[in-house]
C-alpha positions as CSV (number, residue, x, y, z in Angstrom):
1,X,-16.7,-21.0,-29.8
2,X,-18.9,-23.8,-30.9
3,X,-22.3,-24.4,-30.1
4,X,-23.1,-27.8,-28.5
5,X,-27.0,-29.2,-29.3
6,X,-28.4,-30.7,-26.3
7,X,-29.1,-34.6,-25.8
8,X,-32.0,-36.6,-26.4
9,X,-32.7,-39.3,-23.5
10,X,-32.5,-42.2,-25.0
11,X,-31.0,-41.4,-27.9
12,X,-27.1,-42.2,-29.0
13,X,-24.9,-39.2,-29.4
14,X,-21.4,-39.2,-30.0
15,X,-19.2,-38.0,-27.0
16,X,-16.7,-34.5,-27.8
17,X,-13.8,-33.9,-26.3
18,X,-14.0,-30.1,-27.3
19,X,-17.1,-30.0,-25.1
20,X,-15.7,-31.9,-22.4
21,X,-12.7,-29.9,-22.0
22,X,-15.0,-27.0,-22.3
23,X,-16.7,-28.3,-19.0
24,X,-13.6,-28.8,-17.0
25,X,-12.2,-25.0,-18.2
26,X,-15.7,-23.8,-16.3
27,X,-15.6,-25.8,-13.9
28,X,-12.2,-25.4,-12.7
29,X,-12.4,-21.4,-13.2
30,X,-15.3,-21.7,-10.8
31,X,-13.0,-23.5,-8.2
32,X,-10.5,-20.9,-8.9
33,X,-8.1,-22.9,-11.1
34,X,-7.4,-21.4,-14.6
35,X,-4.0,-23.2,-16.7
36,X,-1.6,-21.2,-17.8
37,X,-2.8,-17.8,-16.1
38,X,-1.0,-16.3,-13.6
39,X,-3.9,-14.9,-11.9
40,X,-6.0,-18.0,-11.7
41,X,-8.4,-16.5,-8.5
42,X,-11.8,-15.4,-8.7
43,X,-11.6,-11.7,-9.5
44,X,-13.7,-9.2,-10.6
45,X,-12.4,-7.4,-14.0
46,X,-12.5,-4.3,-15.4
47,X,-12.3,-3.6,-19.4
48,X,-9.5,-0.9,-20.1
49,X,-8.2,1.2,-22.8
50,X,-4.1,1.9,-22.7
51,X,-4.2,5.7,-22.3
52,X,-0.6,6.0,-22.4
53,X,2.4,6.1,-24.4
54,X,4.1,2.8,-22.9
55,X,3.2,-0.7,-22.3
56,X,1.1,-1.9,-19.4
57,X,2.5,-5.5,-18.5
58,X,0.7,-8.1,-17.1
59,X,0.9,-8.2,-13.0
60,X,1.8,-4.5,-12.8
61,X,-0.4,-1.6,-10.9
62,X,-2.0,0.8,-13.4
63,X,-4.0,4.0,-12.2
64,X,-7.5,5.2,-13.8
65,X,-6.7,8.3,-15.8
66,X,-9.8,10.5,-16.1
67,X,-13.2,10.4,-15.2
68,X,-14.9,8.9,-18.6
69,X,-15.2,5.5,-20.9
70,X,-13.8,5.5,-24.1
71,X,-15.3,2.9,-26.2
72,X,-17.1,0.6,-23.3
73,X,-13.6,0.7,-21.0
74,X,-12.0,2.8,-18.3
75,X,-8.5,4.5,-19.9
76,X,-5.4,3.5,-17.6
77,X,-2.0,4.4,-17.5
78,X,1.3,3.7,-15.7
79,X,0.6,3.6,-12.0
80,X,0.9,6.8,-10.4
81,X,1.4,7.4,-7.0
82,X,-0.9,10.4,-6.4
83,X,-3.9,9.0,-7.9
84,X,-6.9,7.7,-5.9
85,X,-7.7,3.8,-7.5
86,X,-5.8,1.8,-9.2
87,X,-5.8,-1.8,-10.3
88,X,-3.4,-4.9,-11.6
89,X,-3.5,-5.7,-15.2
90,X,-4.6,-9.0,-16.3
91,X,-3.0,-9.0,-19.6
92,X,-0.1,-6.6,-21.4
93,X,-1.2,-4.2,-23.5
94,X,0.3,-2.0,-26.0
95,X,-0.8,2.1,-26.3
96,X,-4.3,2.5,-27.5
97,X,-5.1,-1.2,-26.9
98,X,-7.7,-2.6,-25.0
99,X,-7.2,-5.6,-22.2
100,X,-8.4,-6.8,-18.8
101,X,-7.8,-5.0,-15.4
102,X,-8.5,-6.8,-12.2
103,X,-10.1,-4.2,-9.5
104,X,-11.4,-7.1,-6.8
105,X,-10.7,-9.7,-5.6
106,X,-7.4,-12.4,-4.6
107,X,-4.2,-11.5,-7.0
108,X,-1.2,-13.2,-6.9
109,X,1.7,-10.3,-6.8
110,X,5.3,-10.0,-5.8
111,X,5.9,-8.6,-2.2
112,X,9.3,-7.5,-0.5
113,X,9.1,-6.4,3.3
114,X,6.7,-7.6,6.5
115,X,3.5,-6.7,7.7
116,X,-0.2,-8.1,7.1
117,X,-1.3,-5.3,4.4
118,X,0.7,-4.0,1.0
119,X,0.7,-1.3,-1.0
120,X,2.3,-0.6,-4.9
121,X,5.5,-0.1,-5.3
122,X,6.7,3.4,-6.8
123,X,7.9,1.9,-10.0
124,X,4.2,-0.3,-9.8
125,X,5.3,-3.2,-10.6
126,X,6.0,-4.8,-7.0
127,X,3.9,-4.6,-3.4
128,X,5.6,-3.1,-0.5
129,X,4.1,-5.3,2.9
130,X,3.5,-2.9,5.9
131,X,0.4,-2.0,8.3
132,X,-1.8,-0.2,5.4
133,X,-3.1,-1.6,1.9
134,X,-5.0,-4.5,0.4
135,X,-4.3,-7.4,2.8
136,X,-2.3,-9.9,2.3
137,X,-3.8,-13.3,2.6
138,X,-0.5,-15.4,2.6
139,X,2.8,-14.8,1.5
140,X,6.3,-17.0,0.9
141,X,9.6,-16.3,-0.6
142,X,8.7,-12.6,-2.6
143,X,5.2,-13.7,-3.6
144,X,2.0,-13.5,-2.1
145,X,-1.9,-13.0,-3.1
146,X,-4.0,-10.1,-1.5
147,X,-7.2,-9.0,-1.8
148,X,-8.4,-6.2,-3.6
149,X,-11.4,-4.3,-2.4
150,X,-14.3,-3.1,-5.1
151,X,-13.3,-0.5,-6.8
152,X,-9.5,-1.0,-6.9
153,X,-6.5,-0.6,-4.6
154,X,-8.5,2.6,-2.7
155,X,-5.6,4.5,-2.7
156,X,-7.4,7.2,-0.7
157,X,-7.2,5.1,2.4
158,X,-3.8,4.8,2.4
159,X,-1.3,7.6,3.6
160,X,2.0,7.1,2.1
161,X,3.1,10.8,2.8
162,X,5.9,11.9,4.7
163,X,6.3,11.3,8.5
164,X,4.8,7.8,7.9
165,X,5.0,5.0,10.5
166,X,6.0,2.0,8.7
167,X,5.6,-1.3,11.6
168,X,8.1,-4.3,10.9
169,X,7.5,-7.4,12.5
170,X,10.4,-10.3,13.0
171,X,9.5,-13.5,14.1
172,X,12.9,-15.5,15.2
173,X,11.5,-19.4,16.9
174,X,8.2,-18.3,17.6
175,X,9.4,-14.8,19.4
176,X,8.1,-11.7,17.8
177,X,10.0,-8.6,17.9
178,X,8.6,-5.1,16.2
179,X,10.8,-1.9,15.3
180,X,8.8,1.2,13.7
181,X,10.2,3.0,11.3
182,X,9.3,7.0,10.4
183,X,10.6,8.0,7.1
184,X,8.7,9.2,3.7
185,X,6.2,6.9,2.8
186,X,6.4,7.9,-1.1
187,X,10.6,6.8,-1.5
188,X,10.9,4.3,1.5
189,X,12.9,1.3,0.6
190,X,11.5,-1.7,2.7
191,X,15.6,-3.7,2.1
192,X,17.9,-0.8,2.9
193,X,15.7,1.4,5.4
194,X,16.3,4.8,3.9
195,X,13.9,7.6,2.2
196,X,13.9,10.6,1.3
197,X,13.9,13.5,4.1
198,X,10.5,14.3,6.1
199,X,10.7,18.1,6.6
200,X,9.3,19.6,9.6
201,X,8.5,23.7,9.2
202,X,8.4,25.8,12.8
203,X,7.0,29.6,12.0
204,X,7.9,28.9,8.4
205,X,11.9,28.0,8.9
206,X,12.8,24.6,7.4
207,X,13.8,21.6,9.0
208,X,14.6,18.3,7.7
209,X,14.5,14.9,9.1
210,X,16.1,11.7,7.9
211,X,14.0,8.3,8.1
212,X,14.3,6.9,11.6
213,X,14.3,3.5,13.0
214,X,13.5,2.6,17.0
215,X,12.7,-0.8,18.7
216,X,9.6,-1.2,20.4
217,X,10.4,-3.4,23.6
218,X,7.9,-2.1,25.7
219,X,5.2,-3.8,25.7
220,X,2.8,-1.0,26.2
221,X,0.8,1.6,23.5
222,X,4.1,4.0,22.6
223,X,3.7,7.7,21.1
224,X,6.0,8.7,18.0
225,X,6.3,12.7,17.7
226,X,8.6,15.4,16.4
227,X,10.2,17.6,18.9
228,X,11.1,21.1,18.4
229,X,13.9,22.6,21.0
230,X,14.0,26.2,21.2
231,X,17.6,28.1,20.6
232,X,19.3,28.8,24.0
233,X,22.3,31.0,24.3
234,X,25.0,28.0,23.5
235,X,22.7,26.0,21.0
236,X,20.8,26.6,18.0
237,X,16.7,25.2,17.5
238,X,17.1,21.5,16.8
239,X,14.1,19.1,15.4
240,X,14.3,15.3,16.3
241,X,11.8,12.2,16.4
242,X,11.3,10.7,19.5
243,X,9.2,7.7,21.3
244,X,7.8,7.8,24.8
245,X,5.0,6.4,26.5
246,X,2.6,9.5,26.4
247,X,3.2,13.1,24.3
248,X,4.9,15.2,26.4
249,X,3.2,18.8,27.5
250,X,4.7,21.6,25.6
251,X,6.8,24.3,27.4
252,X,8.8,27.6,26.4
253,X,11.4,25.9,25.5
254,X,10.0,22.3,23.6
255,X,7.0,22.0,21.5
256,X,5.9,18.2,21.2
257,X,3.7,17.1,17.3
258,X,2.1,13.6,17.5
259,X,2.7,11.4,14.7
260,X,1.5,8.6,15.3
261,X,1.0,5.7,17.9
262,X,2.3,2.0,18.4
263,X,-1.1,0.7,19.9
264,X,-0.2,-2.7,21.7
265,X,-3.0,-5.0,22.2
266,X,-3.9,-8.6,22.6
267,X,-0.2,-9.1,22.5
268,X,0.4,-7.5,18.9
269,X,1.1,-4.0,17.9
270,X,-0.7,-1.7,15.3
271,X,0.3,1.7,14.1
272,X,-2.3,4.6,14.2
273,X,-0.8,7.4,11.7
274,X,-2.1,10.3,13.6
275,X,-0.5,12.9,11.0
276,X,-1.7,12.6,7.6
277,X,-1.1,14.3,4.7
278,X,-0.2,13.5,1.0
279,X,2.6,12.9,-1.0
280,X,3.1,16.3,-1.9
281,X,2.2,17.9,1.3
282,X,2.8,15.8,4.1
283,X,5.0,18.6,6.2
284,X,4.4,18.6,9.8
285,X,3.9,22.7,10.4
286,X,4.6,24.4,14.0
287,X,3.5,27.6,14.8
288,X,5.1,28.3,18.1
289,X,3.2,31.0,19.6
290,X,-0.2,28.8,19.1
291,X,1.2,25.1,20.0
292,X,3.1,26.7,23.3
293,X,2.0,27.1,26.4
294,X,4.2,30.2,27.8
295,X,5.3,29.2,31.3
């Protein structure tokens, strides 16, 4: 970088283009408008260290890998679902190489699905669009910038375990229709609707739900639970999902588990995950002599 003296009033100085393309470069990065980078928004940056055996790309999701600084930087690796903060990768880096990782701030990423908020990918190189996540400021055709919080993608707030309500909004001439969809927030596929199973355990015996799909066309706040129906002499104990407008009372027979809620106000709805859990243990657990009332 060179090193520009300062000018004497009144005296002549010869003009540099090096120095004033130097002030347009600062100038424009203040405004938020950097040539040739993809992520040309104001962002805070974190200096990283490529902890891991593959390549980080640019634009891709990495998680912080352990709780120290090698050499001035934070190590990374490939994102990884189950780990508390992560951030996108400014630059691609090789193993053992340093780069830039941005952990605040607007960043422009690819986005499949609907909603207002977004969360990584499995794979962590896309954003999934939903009710949850680092909110999405606008979004067009697959692509969209949100905004990172400090600290990085604050996993932590985020349940993407199984039994997760997942909101989808369709707007078709200004009329807005929402579906919710309960499925395993870890393997959902925003395109094709389908996840791996959500498994449901009543006095330790194992039951397993596929992802689910309903239309919300009651306008009202709408409760999403599992509901356990005991064995009778002709059929066997079932588990379902079902909606209604309150959470039915339990009985000898049925025992009722609260998911979640489809809150509708000021002519919008919100999801409220009411179960949460983790990836890894997300199972909604029954013990049917405590959660029934014996009639």
């Amino acid at each position: 970088m060179a090193f520009w003296p300062k000018v004497q009033p009144g005296k002549s100085y010869t003009p540099s283009a090096s120095l004033e393309n130097a002030i347009r470069d600062f100038f424009n990065k203040t405004n938020g408008f950097v040539a040739g980078d993809k992520h040309k928004y104001s962002a805070s940056q974190l200096k990283v260290y490529n902890n891991s055996p593959s390549v980080l790309t640019a634009g891709s999701v990495v998680s912080f890998s352990v709780n120290r600084i090698i050499s001035g930087a934070v190590p990374v690796i490939a994102y990884d679902s189950g780990n508390q903060n992560w951030g996108i990768m400014k630059n691609t880096i090789s193993p053992d190489v340093f780069g830039d990782c941005i952990i605040a701030g607007p960043v422009e990423v690819e986005i499949s699905g609907t909603g207002e908020f977004a969360v990584p990918a499995a794979d962590g190189k896309s954003f999934t669009a939903g009710t949850s996540g680092a909110k999405i400021l606008c979004m067009s055709e697959g692509k969209g910038i949100i905004l990172l919080g400090g600290g990085g993608g604050a996993a932590a707030s985020v349940y993407n375990g199984q039994h997760k309500l997942i909101l989808h909004t369709a707007d078709n001439q200004g009329v807005k229709s929402y579906s919710v969809h309960i499925a395993d927030g870890a393997t959902f596929d925003p395109a094709t609707g389908n996840s791996d199973t959500s498994r449901v355990e009543v006095n330790g015996i194992s039951f397993d739900l596929q992802p689910q799909q309903f239309a919300l066309t009651t306008l009202r706040t709408l409760y999403v639970y599992v509901t356990f129906s005991a064995a009778t002499n002709s059929t066997a104990a079932s588990v379902k999902y079902e909606i209604g407008r309150s959470l039915p009372v339990n009985s000898s027979s049925f025992v009722y588990y609260l998911i979640g809620r489809c809150v509708y106000k000021d002519g919008a709805f919100t999801v409220q995950q009411d179960h949460i859990g983790t990836s890894s243990n997300g199972i909604v657990r029954i013990n049917w002599g405590r959660m029934c009332n014996v009639e």
